[in-house]
Each structure stands twice: as C-alpha cells, then as structure tokens.
N, C-alpha and C positions, 0 to 999 in steps of 0.2 A: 310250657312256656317259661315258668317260673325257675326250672333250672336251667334252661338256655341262656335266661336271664343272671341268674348264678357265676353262669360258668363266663360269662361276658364279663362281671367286672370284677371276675377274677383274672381273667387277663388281663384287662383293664389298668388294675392296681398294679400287678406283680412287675407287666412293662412300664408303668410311670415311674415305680420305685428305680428300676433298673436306670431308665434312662436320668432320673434328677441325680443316682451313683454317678454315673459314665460322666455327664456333664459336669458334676461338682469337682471330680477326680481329673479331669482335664485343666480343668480350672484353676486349682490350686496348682497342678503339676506348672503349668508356664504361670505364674505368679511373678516369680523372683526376675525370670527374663523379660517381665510385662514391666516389672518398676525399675528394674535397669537399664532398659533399653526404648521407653515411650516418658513414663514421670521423669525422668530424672535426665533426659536430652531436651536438644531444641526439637520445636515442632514441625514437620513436615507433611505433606500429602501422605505420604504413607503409612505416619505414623497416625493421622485421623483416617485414613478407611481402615483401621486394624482397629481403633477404637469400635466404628460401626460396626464391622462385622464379628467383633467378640462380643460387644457387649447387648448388640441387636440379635444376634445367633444365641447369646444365653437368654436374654430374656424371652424368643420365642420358646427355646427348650423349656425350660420353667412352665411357664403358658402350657405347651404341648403335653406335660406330662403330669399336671394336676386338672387338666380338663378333663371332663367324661367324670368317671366317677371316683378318683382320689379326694377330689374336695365338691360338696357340693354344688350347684348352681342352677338355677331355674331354667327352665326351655329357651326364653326369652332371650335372658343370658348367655347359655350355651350360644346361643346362635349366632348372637354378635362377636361372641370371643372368637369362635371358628374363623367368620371373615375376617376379625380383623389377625387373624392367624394368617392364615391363605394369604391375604395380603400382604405381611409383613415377610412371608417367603419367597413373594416373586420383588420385594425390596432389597433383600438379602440376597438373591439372585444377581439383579443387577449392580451392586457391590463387588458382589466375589467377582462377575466375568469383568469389571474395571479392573479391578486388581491383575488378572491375566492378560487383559490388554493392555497394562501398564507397564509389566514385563516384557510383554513380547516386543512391546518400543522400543524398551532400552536394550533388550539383545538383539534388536534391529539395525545396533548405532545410531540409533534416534530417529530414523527414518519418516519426515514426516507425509511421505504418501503409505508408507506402513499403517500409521496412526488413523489418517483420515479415511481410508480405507477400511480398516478396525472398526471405528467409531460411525461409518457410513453405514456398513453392514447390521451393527450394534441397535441402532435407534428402530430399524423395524424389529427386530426382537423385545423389546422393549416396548413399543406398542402393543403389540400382540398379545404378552403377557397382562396389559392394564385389560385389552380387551378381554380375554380368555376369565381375568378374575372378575371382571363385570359380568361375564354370562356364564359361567359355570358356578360361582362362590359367592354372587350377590342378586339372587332373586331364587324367594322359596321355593319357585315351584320346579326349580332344577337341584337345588340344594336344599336340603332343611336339616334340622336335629329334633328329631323325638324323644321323649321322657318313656326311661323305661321302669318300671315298679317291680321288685321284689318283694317277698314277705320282711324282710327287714330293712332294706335298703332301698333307694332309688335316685338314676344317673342316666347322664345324657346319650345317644349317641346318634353316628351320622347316619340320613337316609339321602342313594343318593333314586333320584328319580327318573333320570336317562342314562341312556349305553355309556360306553365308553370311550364310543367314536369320535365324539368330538373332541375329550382331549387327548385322542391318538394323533386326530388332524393338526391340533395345535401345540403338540411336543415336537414334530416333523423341524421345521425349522430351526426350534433351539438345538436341534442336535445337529443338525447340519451347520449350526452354525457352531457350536463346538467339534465338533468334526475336521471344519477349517480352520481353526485355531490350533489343534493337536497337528493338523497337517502342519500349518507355517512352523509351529515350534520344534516340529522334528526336522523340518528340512533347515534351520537354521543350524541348531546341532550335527548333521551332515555337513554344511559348510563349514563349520566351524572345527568338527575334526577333521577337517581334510585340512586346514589351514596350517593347523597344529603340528600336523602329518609333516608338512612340507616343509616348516621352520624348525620341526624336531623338537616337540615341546609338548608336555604334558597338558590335556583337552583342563578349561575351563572349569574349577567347582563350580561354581555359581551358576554357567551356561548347563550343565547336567544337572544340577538342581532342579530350574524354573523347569527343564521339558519334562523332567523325572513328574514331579509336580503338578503338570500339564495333565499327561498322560492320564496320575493317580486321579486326577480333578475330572477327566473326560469318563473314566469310568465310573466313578460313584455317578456323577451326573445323569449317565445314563440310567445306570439303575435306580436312580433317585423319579426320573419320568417312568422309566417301566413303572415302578411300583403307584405311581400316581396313576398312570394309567390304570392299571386292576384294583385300583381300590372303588374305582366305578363299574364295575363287573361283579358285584357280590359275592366276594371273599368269602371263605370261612371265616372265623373270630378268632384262632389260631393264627391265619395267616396273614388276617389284617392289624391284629394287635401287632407282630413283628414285622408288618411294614410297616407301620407308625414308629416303630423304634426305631426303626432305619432312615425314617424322614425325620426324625424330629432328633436326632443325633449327629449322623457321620455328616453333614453340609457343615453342622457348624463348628466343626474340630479342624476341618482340613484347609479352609483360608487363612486363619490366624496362624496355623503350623507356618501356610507359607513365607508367612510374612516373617515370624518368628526365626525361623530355619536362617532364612538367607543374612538376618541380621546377628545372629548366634555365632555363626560360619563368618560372615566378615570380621567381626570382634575379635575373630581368636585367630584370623588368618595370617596376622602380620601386615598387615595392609599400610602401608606410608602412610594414608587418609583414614586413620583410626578415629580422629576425633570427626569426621564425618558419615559417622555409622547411619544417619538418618537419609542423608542424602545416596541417589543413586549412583554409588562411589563410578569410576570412570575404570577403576580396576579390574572390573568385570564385563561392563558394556564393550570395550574394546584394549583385551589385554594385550596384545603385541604393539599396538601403538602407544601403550602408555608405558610397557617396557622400554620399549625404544627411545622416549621421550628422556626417562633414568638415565639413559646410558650418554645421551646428547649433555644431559643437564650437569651432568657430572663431567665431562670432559669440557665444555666451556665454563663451567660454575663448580668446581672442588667447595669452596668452603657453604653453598647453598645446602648440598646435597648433606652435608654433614651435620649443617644445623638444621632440617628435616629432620635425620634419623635422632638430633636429641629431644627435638622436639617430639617426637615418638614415642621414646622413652618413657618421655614427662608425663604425656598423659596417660600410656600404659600405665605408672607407678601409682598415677591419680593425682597428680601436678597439676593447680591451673594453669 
C-alpha cells in the first residue's frame, strides 16, 4: 500500500509541476497583448469576460495543481477546495460558452432570434450543471477526499463512491448542446463562402477564425466530459493523474486564445475602425455591406473618406 501510495504523489507532483509550467508559460506568452489590448483600451463586454475567464481559469489552475499533495492541506480542507474547484469549473464553463454565443451573434448579423434562441437553449444547460455539482461534488457520500499516509509524506486524494452513470447522463446535453453550436457556426461559414464565391471575394478572417475556434472549442470540450466522465470509473493513477492535467489545463488556454486572436488579427488588419478594437467592429460581422458602404461614402463624401483614412493613420502612429 505504501508504495501505491509512493507511486500516487509521485504523479501527483510531477503533473502539478507540469501544469503550474504550461499555465505560467501561457501566461506570460499573451501578457504584452493582455496590456495592449484590455489595460490600456476602453472597456467593453468582452473585454470583462476575458478578464473572467483568464484570470478565473488561472486561478483554478493554480488551485488544481497544488491540491492533493504539492502543498499540504487537511481532509477537511481538501474537500472544500475540491468543491469549491468543481464549482468554479462549471462557472468557467458558463463564461466560455457566453463567449461562443457571443460570436455566433455577431456572425449572425446580429440576429436577434439567433440570440434568444442561443440563450433559450443556454439556461437549461446551466441549470443542469448547478444541479449536477449539487449532487455529484457537494455531498460526502457521493463525493469525498481521503488522506492518504506514506512513510514520509501524506496527501489528499479523490474517492469517488458511485459509477459513472450519472455524469454520463448529465454530459449528454452539454454536448448536444455544443454539438449545435458547432452546427450553426459551420453552416454560417457555408453561407458565407458561398456569398464570397458569388461577389468574387476572398471568405472572411474573422468569420474562419470564430468557426475554426468553434470547432477546436467542441473538441477539447468533448474530451474535457469524456475524461470527467472516467474519472468516476476508477482509473489507474497514470491515467487519472493525466486526465487531471488535461482538465485543469487545456479549458483555460483556449477561451482567452479566442478572444485574444480575433483582437491581435483586427489590430494589424488595417481596419478603418482601428481605434475600435474593443467593440464588435462591423468589419467582420458583415463585410460586403460595409465595403459597399466605403465605396457609397466616397463617392457622395470625397473629403470624409479622406479624413478617415488620416484619422487611421494617427492612431496607427499613436496619435490621440
């Protein structure tokens, strides 16, 4: 028992080390686009759920990777950090799929039966998950954490006390309901290069970004439930220590990416509406009508259109 024990927070360590790298190294790597482009702009909705979900996703990382037995802590302890883990993942959850339903809006053309629809679908998933972490993640006798003892050391870890059934039943939904969001965003993209196709124009950055995105977002997500799910089926310590680093890692790298990406790509795109990096520029949401718009504005308005592009200029150069 004592070297099972051994061998457990040696995994234990080696993955918490791994993951406080991987997330420190993210961290730092978008920095300088984090104070260019959130401190040192106006503030907008998107620019506070990038705050939450970077700064909500590291601090669960943190959390996730010095629980168990990197840093000590009592049973008692352990047990309450877990839930208030657990829970702070299905907060974090419902962040990031705002964030995808946020997009899907605006490459909707704003569509507001898109949204209400979105957001109609959205609120039982969201239930579900409050309920799911009330009866799987907050009562001992489904969830606990036991103290385990070595000859030199001793450290928490998860016991879980039923199958895995139940959160097979209750990932069913969220995935269908990402499932439909992968759907609407690839069929938007279909319409959108056919649009392209037909006025003879190069498809959208921005519109293959968010589905690209989409996409990458549906399958971590996925595997992010698979792996929830087996981790109530009694894993090896091998394969539950690396599904821990897989949950408690790749969710909170790839929301802030998106957010980060599409405002990285408008800054350096040439956009007329530079100095509204924050806002959901119109340049993207629906690019043939805003070209078209240029070309009206400029043939009834010559000297507008001119002092635009100086104004362009200025704030490129970093002109107030």
């Amino acid at each position: 028992m004592s070297e099972e024990a051994a061998a457990g927070l040696r995994w234990n360590n080696n993955v918490s080390v791994a993951a406080i790298a991987l997330i420190s190294y993210e961290y730092l790597l978008l920095l300088d686009k984090e104070v260019e482009y959130v401190w040192k702009r106006p503030w907008s909705l998107m620019s506070c759920l990038y705050l939450v979900v970077r700064y909500l996703g590291l601090f669960l990382a943190m959390v996730c990777a010095c629980w168990g037995g990197l840093l000590y802590m009592p049973e008692s302890s352990g047990y309450d950090l877990i839930v208030l883990i657990e829970w702070g993942f299905s907060v974090y959850f419902c962040f990031a799929e705002i964030i995808l339903i946020w997009r899907l809006y605006a490459l909707c053309n704003q569509s507001k039966l898109v949204l209400h629809v979105l957001v109609g679908l959205f609120v039982p998933i969201v239930a579900l998950s409050i309920g799911t972490d009330i009866y799987l993640y907050s009562r001992r006798n489904v969830f606990s954490v036991k103290e385990v003892m070595t000859p030199t050391t001793k450290y928490c870890t998860l016991s879980f006390n039923i199958g895995p059934m139940v959160a097979v039943y209750t990932s069913i939904p969220i995935m269908c309901y990402d499932i439909f969001l992968v759907i609407l965003a690839a069929a938007t993209l279909v319409r959108h290069l056919r649009e392209q196709k037909r006025i003879k124009m190069r498809p959208n950055t921005y519109v293959v970004m968010i589905v690209r995105y989409h996409i990458m977002y549906f399958a971590l997500n996925l595997t992010n439930q698979i792996l929830l799910v087996v981790l109530w089926a009694g894993l090896p310590t091998p394969a539950m220590s690396l599904s821990e680093l897989f949950n408690g890692t790749a969710p909170f790298i790839l929301a802030p990416r998106l957010i980060i990406s599409i405002w990285d790509t408008h800054a350096n795109d040439g956009c007329v509406h530079v100095s509204t990096t924050f806002a959901d520029c119109v340049c993207w949401t629906s690019p043939p009508n805003f070209e078209q718009h240029e070309m009206d504005l400029y043939v009834g308005n010559p000297e507008s259109t001119v002092t635009c592009s100086i104004e362009k200029d200025d704030v490129e150069a970093g002109t107030p």
